[in-house]
N, C-alpha and C positions, 0 to 999 in steps of 0.2 A: 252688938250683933248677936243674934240668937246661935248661928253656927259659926265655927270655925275653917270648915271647908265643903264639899260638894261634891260626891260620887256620882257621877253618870254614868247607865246605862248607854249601850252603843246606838245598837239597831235601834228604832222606832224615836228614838229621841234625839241624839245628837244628829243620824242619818238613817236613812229607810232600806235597808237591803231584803227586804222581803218578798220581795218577789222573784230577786236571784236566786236566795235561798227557794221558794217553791217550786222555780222552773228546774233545777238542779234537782232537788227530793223527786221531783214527779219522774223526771226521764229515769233517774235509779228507779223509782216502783213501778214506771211502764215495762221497763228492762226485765224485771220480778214477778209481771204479771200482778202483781199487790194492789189493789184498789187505794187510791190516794188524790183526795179533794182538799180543797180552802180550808174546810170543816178543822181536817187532822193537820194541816201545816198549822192553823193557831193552837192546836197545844201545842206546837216545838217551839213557841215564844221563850226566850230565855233560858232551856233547853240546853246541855251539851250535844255533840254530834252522836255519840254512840246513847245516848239514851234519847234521844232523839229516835235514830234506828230501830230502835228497841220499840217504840212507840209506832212508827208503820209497819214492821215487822208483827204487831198483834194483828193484823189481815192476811197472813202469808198463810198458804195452804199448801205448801209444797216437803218438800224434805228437811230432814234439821238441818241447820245450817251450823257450819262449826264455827269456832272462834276467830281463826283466819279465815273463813269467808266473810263474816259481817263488817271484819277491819275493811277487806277489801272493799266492798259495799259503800262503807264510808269514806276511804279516798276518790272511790269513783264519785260520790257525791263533793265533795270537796275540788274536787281536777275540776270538775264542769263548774261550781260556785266562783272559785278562785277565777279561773278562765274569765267569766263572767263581769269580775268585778273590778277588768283591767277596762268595763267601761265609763267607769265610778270617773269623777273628775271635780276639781273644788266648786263646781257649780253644784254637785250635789248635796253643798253645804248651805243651809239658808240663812239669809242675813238675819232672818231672824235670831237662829242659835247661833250665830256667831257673834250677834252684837249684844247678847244674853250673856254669853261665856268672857265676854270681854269688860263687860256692868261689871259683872261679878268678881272678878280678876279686881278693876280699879277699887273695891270694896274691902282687897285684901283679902278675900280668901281663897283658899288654896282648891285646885282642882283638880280632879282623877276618874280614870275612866274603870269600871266596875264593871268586866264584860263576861259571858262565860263563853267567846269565840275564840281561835286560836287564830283566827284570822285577823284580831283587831291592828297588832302593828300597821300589815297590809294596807287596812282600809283607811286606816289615819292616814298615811303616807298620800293617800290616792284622795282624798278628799282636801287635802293641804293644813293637816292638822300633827305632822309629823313633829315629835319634840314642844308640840304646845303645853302637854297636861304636867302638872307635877306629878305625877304618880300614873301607873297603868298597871293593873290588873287585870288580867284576863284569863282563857284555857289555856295559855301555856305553864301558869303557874301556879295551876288550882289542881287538886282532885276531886271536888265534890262541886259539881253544879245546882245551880239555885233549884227548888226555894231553901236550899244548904244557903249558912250565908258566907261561909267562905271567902269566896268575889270579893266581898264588900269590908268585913273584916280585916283582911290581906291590904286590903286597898288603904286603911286607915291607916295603919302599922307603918305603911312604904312611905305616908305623910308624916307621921308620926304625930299623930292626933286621936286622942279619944274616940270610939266609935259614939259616945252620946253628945257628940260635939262635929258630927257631920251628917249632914241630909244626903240620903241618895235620891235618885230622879228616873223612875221606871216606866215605864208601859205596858209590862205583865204585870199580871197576879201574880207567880212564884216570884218575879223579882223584888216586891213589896214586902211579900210573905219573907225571903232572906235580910230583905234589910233589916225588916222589923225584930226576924230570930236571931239578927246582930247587933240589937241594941241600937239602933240608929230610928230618927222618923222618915220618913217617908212623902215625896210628893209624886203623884200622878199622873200620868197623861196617858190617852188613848186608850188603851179594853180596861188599864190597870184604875183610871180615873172612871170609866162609867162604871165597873165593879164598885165605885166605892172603895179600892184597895189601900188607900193613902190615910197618910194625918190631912194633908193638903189634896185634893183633885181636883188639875187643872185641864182649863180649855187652850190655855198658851202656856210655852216655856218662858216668856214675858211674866208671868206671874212672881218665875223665882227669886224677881228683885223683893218684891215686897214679902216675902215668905221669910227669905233671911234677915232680913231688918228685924223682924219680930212683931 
């Protein structure tokens, strides 16, 4: 077997919360007056929340904001996501990546989730993935979000596996760019695959059976 275990990314790969995520950022920068399209939600791909902020926040034309205003900004953005994502249900899991995660699993190796959302427990839970992974890493127990690789690093350690002996599995560029600054390779799907981002860019998560085999 080429790897020993398998760091996944959350959003765009395991499940697609992206559009919660931008209906949520938009109403906070309608609320702001701040100009915010499709365009600027794809650079908060793999993104923490407050650098995230920081990222619509470069269209703000208003007064400074202080430090407890932006917090605030960002629970409002969060109240409304969370809210949001009590519409999430195990149908939003496709049998595709479940019966991917499950290949992999009878293969022996070990699986973890590499996220930089604080909300990942939440969404496992609500998708019916709750206590599936060995391992979870995410914004509750990071301070540096990707393309830091942090995440992903942290993620090995709680396996207790080599970082050059686990594949992560992204859909950004910066979540490529952290694996790869973790010593780990890399497989691809969706902006992070047509970039080119990957050792592997894929068209299916079906592929990762044959990736890890070698």
């Amino acid at each position: 077997m080429k790897f020993q275990a398998v760091i996944f990314d959350l959003d765009g790969v395991i499940c697609f919360t992206d559009e919660y995520h931008y209906r949520a950022w938009k109403a906070m920068a309608d609320g702001m007056g701040i100009p915010f399209d499709r365009e600027i939600n794809n650079r908060l791909r793999g993104v923490s929340r407050m650098d995230s902020l920081e990222i619509i926040l470069e269209k703000y034309e208003g007064p400074a904001l202080s430090e407890e205003k932006k917090a605030a900004l960002a629970r409002q953005k969060n109240d409304l996501y969370r809210e949001s994502l009590r519409e999430m249900s195990p149908r939003d899991l496709s049998g595709e990546v479940k019966e991917t995660l499950d290949a992999l699993r009878a293969m022996g190796l070990r699986l973890a989730i590499g996220s930089s959302s604080k909300n990942t427990p939440f969404i496992l839970k609500q998708i019916g993935l709750d206590g599936y992974f060995d391992a979870v890493s995410d914004g509750n127990c990071i301070t540096r979000s990707k393309p830091d690789p942090e995440v992903f690093v942290k993620a090995a350690e709680m396996l207790g596996i080599p970082c050059v002996d686990c594949l992560v599995v992204e859909d950004a560029v910066s979540g490529a760019e952290a694996g790869h600054a973790g010593g780990m390779q890399v497989a691809c799907l969706g902006d992070a695959a047509l970039n080119g981002a990957g050792d592997w860019n894929m068209k299916s998560i079906r592929e990762l059976t044959d990736i890890v085999k070698g």
